[in-house]
C-alpha distance (Angstrom), angle and dihedral (degrees) to the residues before:
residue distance angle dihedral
X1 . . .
X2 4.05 . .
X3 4.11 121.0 .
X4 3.57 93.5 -144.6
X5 3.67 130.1 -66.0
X6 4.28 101.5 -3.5
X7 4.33 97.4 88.1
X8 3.81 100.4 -134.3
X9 3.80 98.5 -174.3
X10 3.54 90.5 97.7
X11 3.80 92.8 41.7
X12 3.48 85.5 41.9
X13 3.44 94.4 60.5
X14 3.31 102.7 44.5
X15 3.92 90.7 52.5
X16 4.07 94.7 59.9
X17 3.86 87.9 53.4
X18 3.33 104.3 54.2
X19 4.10 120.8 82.4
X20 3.73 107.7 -77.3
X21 3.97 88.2 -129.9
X22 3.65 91.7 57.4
X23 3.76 95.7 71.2
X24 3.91 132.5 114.5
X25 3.19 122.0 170.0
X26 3.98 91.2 174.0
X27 3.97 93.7 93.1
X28 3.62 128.6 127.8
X29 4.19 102.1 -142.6
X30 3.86 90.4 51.6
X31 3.71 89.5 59.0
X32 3.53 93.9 48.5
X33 3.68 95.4 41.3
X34 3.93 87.6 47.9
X35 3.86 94.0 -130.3
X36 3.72 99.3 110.0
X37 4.09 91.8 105.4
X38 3.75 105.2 81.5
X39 3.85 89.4 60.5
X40 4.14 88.8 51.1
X41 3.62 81.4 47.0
X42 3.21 95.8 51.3
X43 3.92 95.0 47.1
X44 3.57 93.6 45.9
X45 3.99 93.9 60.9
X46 3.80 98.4 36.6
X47 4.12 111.7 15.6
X48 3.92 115.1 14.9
X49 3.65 82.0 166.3
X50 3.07 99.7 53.1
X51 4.49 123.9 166.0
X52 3.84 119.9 -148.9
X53 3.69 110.0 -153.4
X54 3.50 103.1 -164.2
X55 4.15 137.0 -13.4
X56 3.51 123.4 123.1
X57 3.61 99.9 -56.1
X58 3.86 91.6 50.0
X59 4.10 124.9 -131.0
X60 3.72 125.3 -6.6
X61 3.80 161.2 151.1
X62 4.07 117.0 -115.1
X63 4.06 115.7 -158.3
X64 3.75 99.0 -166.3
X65 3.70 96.2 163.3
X66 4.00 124.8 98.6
X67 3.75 90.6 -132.4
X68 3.21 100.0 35.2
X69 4.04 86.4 55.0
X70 3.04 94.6 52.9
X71 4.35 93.5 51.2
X72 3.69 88.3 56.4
X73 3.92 92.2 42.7
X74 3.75 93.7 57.8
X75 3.91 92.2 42.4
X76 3.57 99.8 87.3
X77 3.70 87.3 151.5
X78 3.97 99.4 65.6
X79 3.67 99.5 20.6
X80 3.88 108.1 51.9
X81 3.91 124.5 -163.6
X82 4.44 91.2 -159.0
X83 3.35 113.7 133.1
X84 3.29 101.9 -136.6
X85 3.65 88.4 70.4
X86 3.91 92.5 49.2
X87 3.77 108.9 -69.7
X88 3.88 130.0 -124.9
X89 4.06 95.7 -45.9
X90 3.21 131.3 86.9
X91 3.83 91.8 -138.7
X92 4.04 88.3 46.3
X93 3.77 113.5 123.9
X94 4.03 92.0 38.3
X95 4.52 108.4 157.4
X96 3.39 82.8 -123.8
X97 3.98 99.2 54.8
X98 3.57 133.1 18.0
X99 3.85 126.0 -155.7
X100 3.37 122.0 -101.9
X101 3.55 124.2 -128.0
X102 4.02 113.2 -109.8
X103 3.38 122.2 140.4
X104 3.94 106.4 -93.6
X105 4.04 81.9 64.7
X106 4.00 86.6 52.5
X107 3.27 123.9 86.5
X108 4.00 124.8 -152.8
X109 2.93 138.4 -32.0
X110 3.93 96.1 19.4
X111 4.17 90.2 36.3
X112 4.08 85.3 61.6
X113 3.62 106.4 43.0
X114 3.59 81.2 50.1
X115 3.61 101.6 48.2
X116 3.75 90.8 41.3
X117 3.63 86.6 63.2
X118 3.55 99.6 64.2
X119 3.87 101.5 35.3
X120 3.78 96.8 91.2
X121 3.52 88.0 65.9
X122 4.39 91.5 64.1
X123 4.38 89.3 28.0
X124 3.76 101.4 128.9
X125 4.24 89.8 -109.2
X126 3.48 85.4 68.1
X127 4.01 93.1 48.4
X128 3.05 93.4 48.3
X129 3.94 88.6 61.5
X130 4.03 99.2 35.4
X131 3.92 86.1 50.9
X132 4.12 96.6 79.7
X133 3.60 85.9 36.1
X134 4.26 90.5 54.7
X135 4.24 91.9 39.0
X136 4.05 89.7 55.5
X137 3.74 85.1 52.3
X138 3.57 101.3 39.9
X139 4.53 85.9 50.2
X140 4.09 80.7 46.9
X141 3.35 99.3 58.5
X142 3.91 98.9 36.5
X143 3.33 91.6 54.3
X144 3.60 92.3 51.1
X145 3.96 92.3 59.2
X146 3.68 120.6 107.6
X147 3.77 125.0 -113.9
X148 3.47 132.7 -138.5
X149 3.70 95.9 18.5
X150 3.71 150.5 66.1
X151 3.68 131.3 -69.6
X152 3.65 146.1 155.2
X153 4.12 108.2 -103.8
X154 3.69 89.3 -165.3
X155 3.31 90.9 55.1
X156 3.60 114.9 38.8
X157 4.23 90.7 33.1
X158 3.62 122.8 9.6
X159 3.94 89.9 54.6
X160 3.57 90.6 38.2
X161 3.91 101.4 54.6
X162 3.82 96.5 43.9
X163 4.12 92.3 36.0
X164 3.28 86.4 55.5
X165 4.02 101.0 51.6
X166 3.95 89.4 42.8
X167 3.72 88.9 57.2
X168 4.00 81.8 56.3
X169 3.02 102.4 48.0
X170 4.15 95.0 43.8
X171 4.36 78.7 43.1
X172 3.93 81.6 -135.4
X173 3.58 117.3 152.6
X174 3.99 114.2 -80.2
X175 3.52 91.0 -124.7
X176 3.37 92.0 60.5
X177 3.91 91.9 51.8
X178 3.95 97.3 107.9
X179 3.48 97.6 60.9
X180 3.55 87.5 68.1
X181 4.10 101.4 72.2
X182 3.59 87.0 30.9
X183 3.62 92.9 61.6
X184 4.08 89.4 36.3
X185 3.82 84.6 61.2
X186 3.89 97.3 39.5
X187 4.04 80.9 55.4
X188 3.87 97.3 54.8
X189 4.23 95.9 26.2
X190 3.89 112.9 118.0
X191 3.89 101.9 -132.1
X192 3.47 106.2 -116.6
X193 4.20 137.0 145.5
X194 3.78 112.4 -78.2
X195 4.08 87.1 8.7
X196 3.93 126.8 121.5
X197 3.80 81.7 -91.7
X198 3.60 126.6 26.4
X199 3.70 105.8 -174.0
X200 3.54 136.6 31.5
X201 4.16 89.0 -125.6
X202 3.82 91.8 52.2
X203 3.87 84.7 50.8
X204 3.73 86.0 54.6
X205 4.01 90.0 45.1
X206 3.58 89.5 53.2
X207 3.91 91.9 50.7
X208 3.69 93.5 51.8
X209 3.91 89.5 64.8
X210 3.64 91.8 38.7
X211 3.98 90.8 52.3
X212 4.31 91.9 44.4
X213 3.97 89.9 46.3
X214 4.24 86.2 58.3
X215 3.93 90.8 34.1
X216 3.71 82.0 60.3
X217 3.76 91.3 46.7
X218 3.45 102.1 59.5
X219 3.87 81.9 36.8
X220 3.25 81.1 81.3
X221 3.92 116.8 29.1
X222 3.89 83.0 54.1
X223 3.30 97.6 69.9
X224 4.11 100.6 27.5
X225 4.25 112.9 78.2
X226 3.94 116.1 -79.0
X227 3.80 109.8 -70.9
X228 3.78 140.1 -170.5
X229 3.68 101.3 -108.1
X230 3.98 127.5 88.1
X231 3.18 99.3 -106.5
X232 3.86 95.0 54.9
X233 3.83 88.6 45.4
X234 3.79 93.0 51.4
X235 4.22 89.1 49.6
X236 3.67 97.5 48.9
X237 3.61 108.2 31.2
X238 3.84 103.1 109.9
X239 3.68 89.1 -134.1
X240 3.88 99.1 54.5
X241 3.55 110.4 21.3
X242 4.00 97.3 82.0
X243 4.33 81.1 47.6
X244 4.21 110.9 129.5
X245 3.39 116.2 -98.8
X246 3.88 93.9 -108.8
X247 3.92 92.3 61.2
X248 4.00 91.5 44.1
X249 3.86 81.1 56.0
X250 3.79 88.0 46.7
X251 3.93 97.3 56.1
X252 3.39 87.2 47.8
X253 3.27 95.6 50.1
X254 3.71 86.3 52.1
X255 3.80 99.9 51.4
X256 3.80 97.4 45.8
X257 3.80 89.6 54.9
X258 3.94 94.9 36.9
X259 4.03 86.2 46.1
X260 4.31 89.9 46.7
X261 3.44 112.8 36.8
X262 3.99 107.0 47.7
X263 3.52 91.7 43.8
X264 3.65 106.1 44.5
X265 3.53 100.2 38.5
X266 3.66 91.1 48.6
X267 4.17 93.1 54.0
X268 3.68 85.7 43.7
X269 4.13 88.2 49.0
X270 3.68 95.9 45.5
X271 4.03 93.3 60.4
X272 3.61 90.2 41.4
X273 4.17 94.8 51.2
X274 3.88 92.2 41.5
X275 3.59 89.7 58.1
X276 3.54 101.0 47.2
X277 3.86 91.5 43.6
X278 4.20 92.0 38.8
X279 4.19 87.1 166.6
X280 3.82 80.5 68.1
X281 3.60 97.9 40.5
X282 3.84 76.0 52.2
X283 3.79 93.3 60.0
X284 3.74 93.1 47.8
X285 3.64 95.8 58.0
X286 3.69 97.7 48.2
X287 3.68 87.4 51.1
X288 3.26 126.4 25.1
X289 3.76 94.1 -179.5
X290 3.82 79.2 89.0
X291 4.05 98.7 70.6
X292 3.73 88.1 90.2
X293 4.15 96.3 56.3
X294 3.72 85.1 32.5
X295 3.66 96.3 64.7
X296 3.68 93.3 42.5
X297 3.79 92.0 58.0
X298 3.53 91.1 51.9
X299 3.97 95.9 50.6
X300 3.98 78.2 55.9
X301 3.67 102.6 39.6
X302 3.86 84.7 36.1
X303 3.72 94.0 42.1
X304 4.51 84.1 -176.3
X305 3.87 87.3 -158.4
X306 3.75 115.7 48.6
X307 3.81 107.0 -159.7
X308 3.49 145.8 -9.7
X309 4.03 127.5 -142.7
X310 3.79 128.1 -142.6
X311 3.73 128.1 -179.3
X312 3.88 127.7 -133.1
X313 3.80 105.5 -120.4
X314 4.13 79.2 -174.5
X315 3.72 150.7 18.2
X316 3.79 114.4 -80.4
X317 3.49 137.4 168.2
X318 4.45 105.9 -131.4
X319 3.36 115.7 -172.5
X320 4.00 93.7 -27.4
X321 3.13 97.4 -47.8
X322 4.26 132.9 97.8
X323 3.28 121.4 -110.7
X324 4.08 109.5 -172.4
X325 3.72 120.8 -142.9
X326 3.76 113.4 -99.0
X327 4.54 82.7 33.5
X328 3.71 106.7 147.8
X329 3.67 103.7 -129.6
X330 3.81 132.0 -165.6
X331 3.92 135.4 -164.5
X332 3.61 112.5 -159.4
X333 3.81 101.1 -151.8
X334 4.03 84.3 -174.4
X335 3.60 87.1 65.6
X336 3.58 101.1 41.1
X337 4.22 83.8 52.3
X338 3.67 82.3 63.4
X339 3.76 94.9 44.1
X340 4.23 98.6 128.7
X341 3.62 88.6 179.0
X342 4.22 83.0 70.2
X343 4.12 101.9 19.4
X344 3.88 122.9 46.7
X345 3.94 113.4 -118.9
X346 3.64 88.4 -9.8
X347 3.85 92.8 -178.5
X348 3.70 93.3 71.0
X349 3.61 131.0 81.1
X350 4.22 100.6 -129.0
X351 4.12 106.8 170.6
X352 4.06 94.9 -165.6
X353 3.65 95.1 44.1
X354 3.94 110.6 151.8
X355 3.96 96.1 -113.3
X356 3.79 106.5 27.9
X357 3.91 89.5 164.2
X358 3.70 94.5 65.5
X359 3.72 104.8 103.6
X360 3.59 137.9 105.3
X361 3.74 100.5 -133.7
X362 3.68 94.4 113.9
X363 3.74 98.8 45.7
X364 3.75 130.9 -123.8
X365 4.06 130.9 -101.7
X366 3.83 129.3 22.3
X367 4.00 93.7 -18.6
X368 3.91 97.9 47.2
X369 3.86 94.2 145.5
X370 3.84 111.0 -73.4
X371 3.85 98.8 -142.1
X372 3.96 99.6 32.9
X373 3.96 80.7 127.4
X374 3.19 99.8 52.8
X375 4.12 91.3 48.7
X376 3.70 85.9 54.5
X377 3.68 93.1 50.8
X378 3.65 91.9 55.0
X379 3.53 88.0 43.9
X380 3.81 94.9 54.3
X381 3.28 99.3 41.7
X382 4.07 101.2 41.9
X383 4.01 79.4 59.1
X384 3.85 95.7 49.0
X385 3.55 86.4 58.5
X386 3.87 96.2 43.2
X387 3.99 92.7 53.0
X388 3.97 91.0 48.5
X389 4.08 93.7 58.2
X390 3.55 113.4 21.7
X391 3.89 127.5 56.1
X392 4.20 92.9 -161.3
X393 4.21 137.0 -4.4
X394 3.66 103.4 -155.0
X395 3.96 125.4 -164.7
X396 3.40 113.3 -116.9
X397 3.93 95.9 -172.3
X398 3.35 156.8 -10.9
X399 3.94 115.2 -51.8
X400 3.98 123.0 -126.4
X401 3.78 97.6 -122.8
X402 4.26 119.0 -146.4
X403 4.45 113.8 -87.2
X404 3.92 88.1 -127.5
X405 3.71 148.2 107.5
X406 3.68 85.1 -155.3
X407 3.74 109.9 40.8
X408 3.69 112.4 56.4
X409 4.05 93.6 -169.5
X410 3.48 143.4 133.1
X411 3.79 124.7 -115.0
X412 3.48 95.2 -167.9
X413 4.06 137.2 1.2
X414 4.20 112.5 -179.7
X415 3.29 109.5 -149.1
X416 3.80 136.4 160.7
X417 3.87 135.1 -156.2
X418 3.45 118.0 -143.5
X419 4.04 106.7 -160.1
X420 3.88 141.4 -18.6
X421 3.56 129.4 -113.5
């Protein structure tokens, strides 16, 4: 088995023999390093319910299994996503940080009036009208690339694109439109020296000003007429706009990340995949008509956010064995991606495979992702665009891959385009 360019046989190897109770596949470095699949492998075939004792996000329960995802996912009953019992993240309910309440970490009824408050702003009416509005963008900032030498994709489009259509859909100035992702990556960074963040108080610091640039947001839409962006929604929807500051912050906190992370890291993913599997790269540019599969493969292969935690509010018996009320448990929809028991030859990137949709990267039940449309329409139309001016994006190195168990992004990806059409 090998995910690209890392060889795993020796990591491989090592995995099977060591003591099945010894793994944890919640760690940082083997995201980044991209060698974290032999141990959901591993799980998969012998322990798909598998309990971490210790590591650094202390005890609990892996579901690395498609099906078995997907059972937890739609078991909002037993497995609760409130934030006052840790959130969505694995890392949630940390002494240093404490979730904030949004309404993926809500459970019903209070996650769905909440939810249903935002939705207009992804319904497809209102794709239909942000889609001209994201193809004149997309055209902008292709044409704007350099030829003939190298650049950072992440930087100069990936960010771009989806900064751009946040910004839109916050209506905050365009100018302001790259403090979005950095803040979406402040939220998820691991403070570390030398990282984005170094400190868990200049994460804080950094919050503050994030928090008082959307308290002067809604500041504003508050007291202007109902409008169609979120922010508007949020401040005049009778069922959120009495909501406490903290859980304003929290939805917003929500939608900046849930508007970043999919997107980007799936534009950035697409170049990266194409090039390392160039016969499919092959099959794209002889037919187009394949950008729409394409894109869902790489939201599976991709799978932008690796895992989502639940917490037992009870004692249930999963798959024989006993989860404990209060249990911390995770699904791994990276693993359940790779799940060959549900997805034929699951390990390789195929762009015309017969049921590109199958994947678990948006979730299941009441918090399937809100704007997985909208992602896709970015997607679709960011490679319309691509096909119609450039015969080939090559990779011109190796890409800086995301610190984070639940980010699986790229940092950087150097790439260089040779010519137009």
């Amino acid at each position: 088995m090998s995910d690209g360019s890392v060889d795993l046989g020796g990591i491989r190897d090592a995995i099977y023999a060591a003591p099945l109770e010894s793994l944890d596949p919640a760690q940082p470095a083997l995201f980044q390093a991209d060698t974290v699949w032999p141990i959901f492998e591993r799980l998969r075939h012998e322990d798909p319910v598998h309990f971490t004792e210790g590591g650094e996000f202390g005890p609990y329960w892996s579901i690395t299994r498609y099906n078995d995802i997907m059972a937890v996912d739609t078991n909002h009953q037993v497995f609760s996503s409130d934030f006052l019992l840790g959130g969505i993240t694995i890392g949630g309910g940390n002494a240093n940080f404490e979730p904030l309440p949004m309404f993926i970490a809500m459970d019903p009824p209070r996650h769905d009036v909440q939810r249903k408050a935002v939705s207009p702003a992804v319904s497809p009416g209102n794709l239909q009208i942000l889609a001209p509005l994201i193809r004149e963008r997309a055209g902008a900032i292709l044409d704007s690339l350099p030829i003939g030498e190298e650049f950072d994709w992440v930087d100069l489009v990936s960010k771009e694109l989806t900064a751009m259509t946040l910004a839109t859909l916050f209506d905050a100035p365009q100018e302001d439109r790259r403090k979005l992702p950095y803040w979406s990556d402040v939220v998820t960074a691991v403070p570390m020296p030398g990282g984005l963040v170094e400190t868990f108080e200049q994460k804080l610091e950094i919050f503050a000003e994030y928090q008082a640039y959307f308290n002067e947001l809604w500041n504003r839409k508050v007291n202007a007429p109902p409008a169609g962006d979120l922010i508007s929604m949020l401040a005049h929807h009778p069922d959120t706009r009495n909501m406490a500051p903290r859980e304003y912050f929290g939805n917003v906190v929500l939608l900046t990340v849930g508007g970043n992370d999919t997107t980007r890291n799936t534009i950035s993913g697409s170049v990266f995949e194409l090039n390392r599997n160039p016969d499919q790269y092959a099959k794209l540019r002889a037919n187009p008509d394949l950008i729409s599969s394409m894109v869902s493969e790489t939201i599976r292969y991709q799978t932008p956010l690796a895992h989502m935690r639940r917490t037992a509010v009870e004692d249930i018996e999963f798959q024989g064995k006993q989860i404990r009320k209060g249990d911390k448990v995770v699904m791994w929809y990276a693993s359940g991606n790779r799940d060959e028991t549900v997805i034929e030859n699951p390990n390789a990137y195929i762009i015309d495979r017969e049921r590109p949709r199958q994947h678990i990267s948006f979730g299941f039940g009441i918090h399937r992702c809100v704007g997985n449309r909208l992602a896709e329409l970015q997607l679709q139309i960011i490679w319309e665009e691509i096909l119609k001016r450039f015969p080939e994006i090559i990779v011109t190195g190796e890409p800086r891959r995301s610190y984070s168990v639940f980010v699986r992004g790229f940092e950087t990806l150097p790439v260089m385009i040779p010519s137009r059409l």
